[in-house]
C-alpha positions as CSV (number, residue, x, y, z in Angstrom):
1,X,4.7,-20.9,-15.4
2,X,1.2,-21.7,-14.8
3,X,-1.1,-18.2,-15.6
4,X,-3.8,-18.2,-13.0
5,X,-6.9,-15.9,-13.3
6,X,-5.3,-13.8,-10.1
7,X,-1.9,-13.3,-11.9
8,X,-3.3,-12.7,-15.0
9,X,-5.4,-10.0,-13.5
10,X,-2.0,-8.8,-12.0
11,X,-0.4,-8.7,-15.3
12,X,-3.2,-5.9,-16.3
13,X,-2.6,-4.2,-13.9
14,X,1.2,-4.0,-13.7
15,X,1.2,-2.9,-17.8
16,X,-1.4,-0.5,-16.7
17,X,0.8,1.0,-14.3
18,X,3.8,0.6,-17.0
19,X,1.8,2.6,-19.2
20,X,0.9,5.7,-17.1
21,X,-2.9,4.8,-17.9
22,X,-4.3,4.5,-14.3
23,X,-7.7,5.9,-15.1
24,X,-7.9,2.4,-17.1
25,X,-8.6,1.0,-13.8
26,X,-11.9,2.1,-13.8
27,X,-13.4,-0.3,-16.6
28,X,-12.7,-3.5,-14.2
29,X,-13.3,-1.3,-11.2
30,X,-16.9,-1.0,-12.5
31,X,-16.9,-4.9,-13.3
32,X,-15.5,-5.5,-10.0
33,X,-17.7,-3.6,-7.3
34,X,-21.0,-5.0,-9.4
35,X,-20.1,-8.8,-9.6
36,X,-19.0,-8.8,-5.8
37,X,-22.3,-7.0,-5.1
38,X,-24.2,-10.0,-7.0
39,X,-22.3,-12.5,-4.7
40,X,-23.6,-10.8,-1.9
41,X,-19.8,-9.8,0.4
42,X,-21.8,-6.8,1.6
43,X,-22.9,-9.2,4.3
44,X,-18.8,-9.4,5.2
45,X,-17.5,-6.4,7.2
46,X,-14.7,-5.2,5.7
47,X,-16.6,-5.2,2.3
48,X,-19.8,-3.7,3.7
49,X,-17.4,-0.5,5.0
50,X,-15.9,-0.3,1.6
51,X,-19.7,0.2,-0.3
52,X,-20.1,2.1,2.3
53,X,-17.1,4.1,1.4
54,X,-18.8,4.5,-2.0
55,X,-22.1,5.7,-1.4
56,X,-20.1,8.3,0.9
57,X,-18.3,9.3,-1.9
58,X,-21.2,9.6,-4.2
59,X,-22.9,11.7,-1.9
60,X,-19.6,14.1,-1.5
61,X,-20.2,14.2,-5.4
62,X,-23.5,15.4,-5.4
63,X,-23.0,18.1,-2.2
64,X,-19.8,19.3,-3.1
65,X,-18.2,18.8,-5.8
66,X,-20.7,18.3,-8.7
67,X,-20.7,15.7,-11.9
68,X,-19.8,18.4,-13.9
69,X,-16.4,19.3,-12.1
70,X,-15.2,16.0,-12.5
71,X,-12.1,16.4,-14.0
72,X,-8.5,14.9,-13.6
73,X,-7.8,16.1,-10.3
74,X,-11.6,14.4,-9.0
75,X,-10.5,11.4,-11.2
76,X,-6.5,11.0,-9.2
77,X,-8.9,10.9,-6.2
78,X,-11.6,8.5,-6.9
79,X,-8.7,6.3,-7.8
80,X,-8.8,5.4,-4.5
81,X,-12.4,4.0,-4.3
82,X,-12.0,2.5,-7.3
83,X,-9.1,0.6,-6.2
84,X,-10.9,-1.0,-3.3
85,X,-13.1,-2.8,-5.8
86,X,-9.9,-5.0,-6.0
87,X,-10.3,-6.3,-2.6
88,X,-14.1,-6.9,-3.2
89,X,-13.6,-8.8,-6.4
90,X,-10.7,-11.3,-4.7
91,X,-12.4,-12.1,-1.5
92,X,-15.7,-12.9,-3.7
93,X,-13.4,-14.8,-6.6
94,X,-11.4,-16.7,-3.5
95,X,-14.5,-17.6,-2.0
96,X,-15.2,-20.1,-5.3
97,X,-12.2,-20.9,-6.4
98,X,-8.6,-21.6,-4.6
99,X,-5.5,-19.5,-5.0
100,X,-2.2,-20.3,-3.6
101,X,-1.0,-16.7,-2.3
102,X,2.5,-17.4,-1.9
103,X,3.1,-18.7,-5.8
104,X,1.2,-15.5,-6.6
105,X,3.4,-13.4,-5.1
106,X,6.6,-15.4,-5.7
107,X,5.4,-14.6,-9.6
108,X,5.4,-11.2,-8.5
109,X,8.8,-10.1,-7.1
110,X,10.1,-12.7,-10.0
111,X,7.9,-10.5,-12.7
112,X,9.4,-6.8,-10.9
113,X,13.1,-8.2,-10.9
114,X,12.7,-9.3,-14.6
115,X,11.0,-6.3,-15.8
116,X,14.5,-4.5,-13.7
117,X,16.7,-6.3,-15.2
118,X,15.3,-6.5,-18.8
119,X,14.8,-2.4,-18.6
120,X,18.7,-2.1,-16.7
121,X,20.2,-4.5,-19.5
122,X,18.7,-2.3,-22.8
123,X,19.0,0.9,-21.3
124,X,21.7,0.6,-19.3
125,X,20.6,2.7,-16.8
126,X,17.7,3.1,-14.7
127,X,16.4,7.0,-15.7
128,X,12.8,7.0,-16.6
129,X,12.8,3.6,-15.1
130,X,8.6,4.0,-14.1
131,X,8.5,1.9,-10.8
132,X,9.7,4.2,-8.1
133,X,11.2,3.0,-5.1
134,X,8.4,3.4,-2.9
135,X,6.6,1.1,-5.2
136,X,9.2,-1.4,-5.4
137,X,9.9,-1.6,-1.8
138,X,6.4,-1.5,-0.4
139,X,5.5,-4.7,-3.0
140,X,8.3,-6.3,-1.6
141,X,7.3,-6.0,2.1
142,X,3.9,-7.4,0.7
143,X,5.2,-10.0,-0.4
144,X,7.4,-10.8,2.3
145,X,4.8,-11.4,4.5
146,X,3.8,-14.5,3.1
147,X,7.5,-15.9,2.1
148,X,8.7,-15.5,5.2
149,X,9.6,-19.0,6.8
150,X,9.3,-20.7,10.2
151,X,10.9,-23.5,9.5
152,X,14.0,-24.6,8.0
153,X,12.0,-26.0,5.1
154,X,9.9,-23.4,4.1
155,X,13.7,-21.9,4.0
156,X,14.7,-23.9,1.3
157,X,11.1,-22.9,-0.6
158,X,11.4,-19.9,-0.5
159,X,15.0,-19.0,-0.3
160,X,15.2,-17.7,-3.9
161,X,12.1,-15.2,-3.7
162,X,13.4,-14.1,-0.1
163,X,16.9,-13.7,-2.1
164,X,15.2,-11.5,-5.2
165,X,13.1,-9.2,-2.6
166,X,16.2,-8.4,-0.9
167,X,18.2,-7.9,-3.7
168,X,15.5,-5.5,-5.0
169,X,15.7,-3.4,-1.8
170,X,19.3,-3.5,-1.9
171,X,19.3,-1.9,-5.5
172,X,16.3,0.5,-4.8
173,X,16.8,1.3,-0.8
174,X,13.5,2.7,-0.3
175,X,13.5,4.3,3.3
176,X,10.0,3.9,3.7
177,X,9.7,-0.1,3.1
178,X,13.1,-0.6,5.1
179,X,11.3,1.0,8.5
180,X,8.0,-1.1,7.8
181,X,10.4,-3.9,7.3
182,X,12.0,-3.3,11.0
183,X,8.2,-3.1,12.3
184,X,7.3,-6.6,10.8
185,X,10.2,-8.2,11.9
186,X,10.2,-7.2,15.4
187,X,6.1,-7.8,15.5
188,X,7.3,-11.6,14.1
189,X,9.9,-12.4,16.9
190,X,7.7,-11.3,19.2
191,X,4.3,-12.5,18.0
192,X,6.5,-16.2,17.3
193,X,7.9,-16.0,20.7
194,X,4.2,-15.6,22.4
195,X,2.7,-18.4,20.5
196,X,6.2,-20.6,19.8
197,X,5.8,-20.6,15.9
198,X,9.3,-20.4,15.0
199,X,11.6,-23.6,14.6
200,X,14.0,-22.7,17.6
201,X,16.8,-23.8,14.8
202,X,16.1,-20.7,12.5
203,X,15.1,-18.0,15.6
204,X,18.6,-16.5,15.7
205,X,18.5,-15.9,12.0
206,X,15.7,-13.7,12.5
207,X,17.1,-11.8,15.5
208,X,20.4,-11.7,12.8
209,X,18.0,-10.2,10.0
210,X,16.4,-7.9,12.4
211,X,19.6,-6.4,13.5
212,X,20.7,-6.2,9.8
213,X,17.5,-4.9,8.7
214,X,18.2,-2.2,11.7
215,X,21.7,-1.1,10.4
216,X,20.9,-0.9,7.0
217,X,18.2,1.5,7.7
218,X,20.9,3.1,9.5
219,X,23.2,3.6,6.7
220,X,19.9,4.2,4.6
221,X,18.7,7.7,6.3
222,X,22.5,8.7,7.1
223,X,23.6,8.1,3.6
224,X,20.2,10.1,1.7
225,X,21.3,13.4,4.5
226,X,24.7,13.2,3.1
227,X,24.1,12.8,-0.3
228,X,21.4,16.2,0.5
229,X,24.3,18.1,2.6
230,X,26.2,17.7,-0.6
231,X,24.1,18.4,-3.1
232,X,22.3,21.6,-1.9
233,X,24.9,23.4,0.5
234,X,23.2,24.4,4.0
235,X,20.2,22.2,3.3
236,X,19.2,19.7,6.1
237,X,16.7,16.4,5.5
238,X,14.1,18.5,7.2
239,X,13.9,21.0,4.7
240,X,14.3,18.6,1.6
241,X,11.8,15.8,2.7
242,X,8.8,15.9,1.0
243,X,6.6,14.2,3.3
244,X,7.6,16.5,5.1
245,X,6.9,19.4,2.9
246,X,3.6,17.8,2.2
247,X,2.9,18.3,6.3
248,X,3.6,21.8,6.3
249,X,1.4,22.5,3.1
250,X,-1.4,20.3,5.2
251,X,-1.2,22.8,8.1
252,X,-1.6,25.7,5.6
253,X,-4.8,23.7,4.3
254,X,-6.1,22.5,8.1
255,X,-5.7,26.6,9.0
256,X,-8.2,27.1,6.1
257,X,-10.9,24.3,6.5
258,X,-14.4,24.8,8.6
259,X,-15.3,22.3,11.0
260,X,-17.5,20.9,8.9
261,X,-15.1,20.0,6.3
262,X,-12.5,18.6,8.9
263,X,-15.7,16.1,9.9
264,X,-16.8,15.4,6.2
265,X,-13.7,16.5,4.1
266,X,-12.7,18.8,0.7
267,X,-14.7,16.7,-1.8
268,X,-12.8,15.1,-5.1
269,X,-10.8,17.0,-7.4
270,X,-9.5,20.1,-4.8
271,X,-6.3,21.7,-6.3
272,X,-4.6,22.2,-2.4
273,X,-2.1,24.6,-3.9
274,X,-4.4,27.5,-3.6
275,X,-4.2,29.8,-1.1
276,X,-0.7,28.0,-0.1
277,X,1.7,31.0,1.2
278,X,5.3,29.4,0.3
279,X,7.1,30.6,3.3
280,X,10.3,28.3,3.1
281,X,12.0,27.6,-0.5
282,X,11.7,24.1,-0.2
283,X,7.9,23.7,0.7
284,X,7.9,25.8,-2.8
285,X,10.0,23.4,-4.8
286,X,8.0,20.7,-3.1
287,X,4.7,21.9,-4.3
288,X,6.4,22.9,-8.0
289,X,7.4,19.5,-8.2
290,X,3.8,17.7,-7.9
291,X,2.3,20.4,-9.6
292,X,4.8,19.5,-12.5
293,X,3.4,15.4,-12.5
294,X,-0.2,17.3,-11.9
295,X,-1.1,18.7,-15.0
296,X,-0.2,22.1,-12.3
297,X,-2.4,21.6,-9.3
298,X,-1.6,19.8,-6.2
299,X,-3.9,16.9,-5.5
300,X,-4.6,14.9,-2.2
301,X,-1.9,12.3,-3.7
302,X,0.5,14.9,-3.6
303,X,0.4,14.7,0.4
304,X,2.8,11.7,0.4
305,X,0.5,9.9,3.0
306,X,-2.6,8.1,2.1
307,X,-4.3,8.8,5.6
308,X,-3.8,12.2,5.3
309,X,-5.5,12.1,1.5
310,X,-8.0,10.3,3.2
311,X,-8.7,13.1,5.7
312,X,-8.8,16.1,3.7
313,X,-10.9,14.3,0.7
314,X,-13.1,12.5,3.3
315,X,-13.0,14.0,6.6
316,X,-13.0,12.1,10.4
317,X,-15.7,10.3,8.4
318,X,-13.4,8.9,5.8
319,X,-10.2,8.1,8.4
320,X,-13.2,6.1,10.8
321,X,-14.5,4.0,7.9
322,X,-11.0,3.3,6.4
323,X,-10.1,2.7,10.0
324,X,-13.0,0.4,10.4
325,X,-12.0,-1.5,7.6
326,X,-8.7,-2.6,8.9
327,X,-10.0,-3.2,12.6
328,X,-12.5,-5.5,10.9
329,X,-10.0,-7.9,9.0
330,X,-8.1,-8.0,12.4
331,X,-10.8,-8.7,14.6
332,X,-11.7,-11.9,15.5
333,X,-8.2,-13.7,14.7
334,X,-7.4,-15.2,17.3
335,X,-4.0,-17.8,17.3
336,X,-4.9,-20.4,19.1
337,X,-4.9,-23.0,16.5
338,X,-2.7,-25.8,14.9
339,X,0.6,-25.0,13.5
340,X,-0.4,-24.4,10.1
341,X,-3.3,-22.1,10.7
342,X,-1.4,-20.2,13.6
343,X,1.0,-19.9,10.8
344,X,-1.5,-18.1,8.2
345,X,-2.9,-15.7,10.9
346,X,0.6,-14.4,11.9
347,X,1.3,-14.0,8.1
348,X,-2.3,-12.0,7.7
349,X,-1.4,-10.2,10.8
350,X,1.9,-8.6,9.6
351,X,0.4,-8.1,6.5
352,X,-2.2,-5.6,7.9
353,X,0.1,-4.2,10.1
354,X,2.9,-3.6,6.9
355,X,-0.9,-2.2,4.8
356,X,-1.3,0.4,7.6
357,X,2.2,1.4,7.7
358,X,2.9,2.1,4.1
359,X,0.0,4.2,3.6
360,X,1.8,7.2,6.3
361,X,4.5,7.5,3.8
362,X,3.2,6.6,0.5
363,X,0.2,6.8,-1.9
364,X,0.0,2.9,-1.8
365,X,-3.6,2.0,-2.4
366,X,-4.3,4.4,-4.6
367,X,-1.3,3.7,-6.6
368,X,-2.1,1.2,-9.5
369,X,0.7,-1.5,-9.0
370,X,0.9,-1.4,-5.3
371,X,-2.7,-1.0,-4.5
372,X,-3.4,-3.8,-6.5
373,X,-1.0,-6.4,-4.7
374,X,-1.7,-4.8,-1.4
375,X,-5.6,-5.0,-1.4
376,X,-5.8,-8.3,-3.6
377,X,-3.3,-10.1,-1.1
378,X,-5.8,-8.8,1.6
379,X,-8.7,-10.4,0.1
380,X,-6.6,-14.1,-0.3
381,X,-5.3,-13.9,3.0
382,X,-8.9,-13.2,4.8
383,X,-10.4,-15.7,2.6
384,X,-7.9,-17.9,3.2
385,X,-8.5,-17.8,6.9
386,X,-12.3,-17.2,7.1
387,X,-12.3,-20.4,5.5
388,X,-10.3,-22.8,7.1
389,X,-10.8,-21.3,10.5
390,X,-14.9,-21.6,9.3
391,X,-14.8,-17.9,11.5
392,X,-17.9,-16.1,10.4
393,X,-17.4,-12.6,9.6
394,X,-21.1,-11.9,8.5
395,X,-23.0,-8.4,9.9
């Protein structure tokens, strides 16, 4: 296997998230945001909104929340900023040096199914197995973007890795990544239809693996309500589902926030279990159970939904920037190109749209693993195209 200075850096951070030592992240964070300043992507702008970003935190610091109340619940929530260094650093890296996206992320599911099966073999089980299966399903979907074939030969390359995502999904059955995995394949037939990208041979295997992706969802959602009914007697999905818990417990906290902090946000660090009137058992248990991983508060993490962390920590004015950033890598692609470069913007395409999916139902760029492989394959992928399509992106 040849190690690569991208899947090197991924190998950090994967032990890192093995390890339960996220603040880590912060010492290439720091490396990260003042090397890609030095190479000037400011003047891109999807980085410019991220420094941006920044200095709008720094000034929420200073109004709100202080330099001397930074403690670990501020630290779960710059996570988050520091994080988006990653994307800086790999769009300024990519822009000197080439990186071929699909072996990194074929190194990736091969490196998740090894680490399973390694941990499965000695322990024989799969308690305190650290990656959850929100984590394994949303890196999969990441990565799918980019194997996914149209053509019978790309098929045959990628077969295996295709084969070891799905097998993954199949063991973990993470709801969330199976309905973002719907969404992307529907976009692809119809985005392949509009533009013919698809090798008319291999289109009824998608519409196959759409249906299938469909039904298993299916079984999915019905299976987790019966295995609820029957656990807790008289206990429906509603009342067990933490994101939806974490809803309820953001209506408490919207009832209680001034205008001005529903325009500029909480600040970091606010423990959102205050003042929280536990009216239903299960919004209770919810809230005992983050507070439990939470060293007893209940961060903006805890809300199951990185938009919704991103409102109450940051306001309209954090949802518009974060919003921005998105619109701004999808601007301007337009697929009207030759085969292989129509190819590479419907890949970048379902990649955004499976980015902006996965953060309603899970703390995905925040969390170390998959906020890594989500924002890093952003980076390659714009590169990528900004590149060879010579679009310029510049403000």
């Amino acid at each position: 296997m040849k190690f690569s200075s991208t899947i090197l850096f991924y190998f950090a951070f994967f032990l890192i998230h093995l390890t339960k030592l996220g603040w880590l992240v912060s010492i290439p964070a720091v490396y990260f945001y003042i090397s890609s300043f030095v190479n000037k992507v400011f003047q891109y702008r999807p980085a410019f909104i991220v420094y941006v970003l920044l200095f709008y935190s720094f000034i929420q610091i200073i109004v709100k929340t202080g330099f001397q109340n930074l403690g670990f619940s501020a630290v779960l929530d710059a996570k988050l900023l520091m994080m988006f260094g990653i994307f800086l650093f790999f769009f300024s890296f990519s822009r000197f040096y080439k990186v071929n996206i699909n072996y990194y992320l074929q190194t990736v599911i091969a490196s998740l199914f090894l680490y399973f099966l390694l941990f499965y073999l000695i322990q024989g089980n799969l308690v305190n197995f650290v990656l959850i299966r929100g984590d394994i399903g949303a890196v999969v979907i990441i990565a799918f973007c980019y194997l996914i074939p149209f053509s019978k030969e790309q098929i045959k390359k990628n077969i295996i890795w295709i084969f070891l995502g799905l097998l993954l999904m199949a063991i973990f059955q993470g709801r969330a990544s199976i309905l973002v995995g719907c969404i992307i394949l529907g976009y692809f037939i119809y985005i392949s239809l509009v533009h013919k990208a698809i090798e008319k041979k291999i289109f009824s295997l998608y519409l196959f693996l759409f249906a299938t992706f469909l039904m298993v969802a299916v079984f999915i959602f019905s299976s987790r309500a019966f295995d609820i009914s029957e656990s807790f007697s008289g206990i429906t999905v509603i009342e067990s589902e933490a994101r939806l818990m974490a809803l309820y417990v953001l209506y408490e906290v919207l009832n209680k926030m001034t205008i001005s902090e529903i325009i500029f946000g909480n600040g970091l660090g606010v423990d959102y279990s205050q003042n929280i009137q536990c009216n239903l058992k299960f919004v209770c248990l919810h809230m005992q159970n983050i507070m439990t991983g939470n060293q007893g508060i209940y961060p903006a993490i805890g809300f199951h939904n990185e938009w919704i962390r991103i409102f109450v920590t940051f306001g309209i004015v954090g949802i518009v920037l974060t919003f921005a950033f998105f619109y701004y890598l999808w601007a301007k692609i337009r697929i009207e190109d030759s085969v292989l470069l129509k190819q590479k913007k419907i890949r970048f395409q379902l990649l955004l749209i499976s980015s902006v999916c996965l953060m309603f139902s899970h703390g995905v760029l925040g969390t170390t693993i998959t906020g890594f492989i989500i924002l890093s394959t952003l980076a390659l992928g714009y590169s990528d195209i900004q590149k060879e399509s010579k679009l310029r992106y510049e403000i």
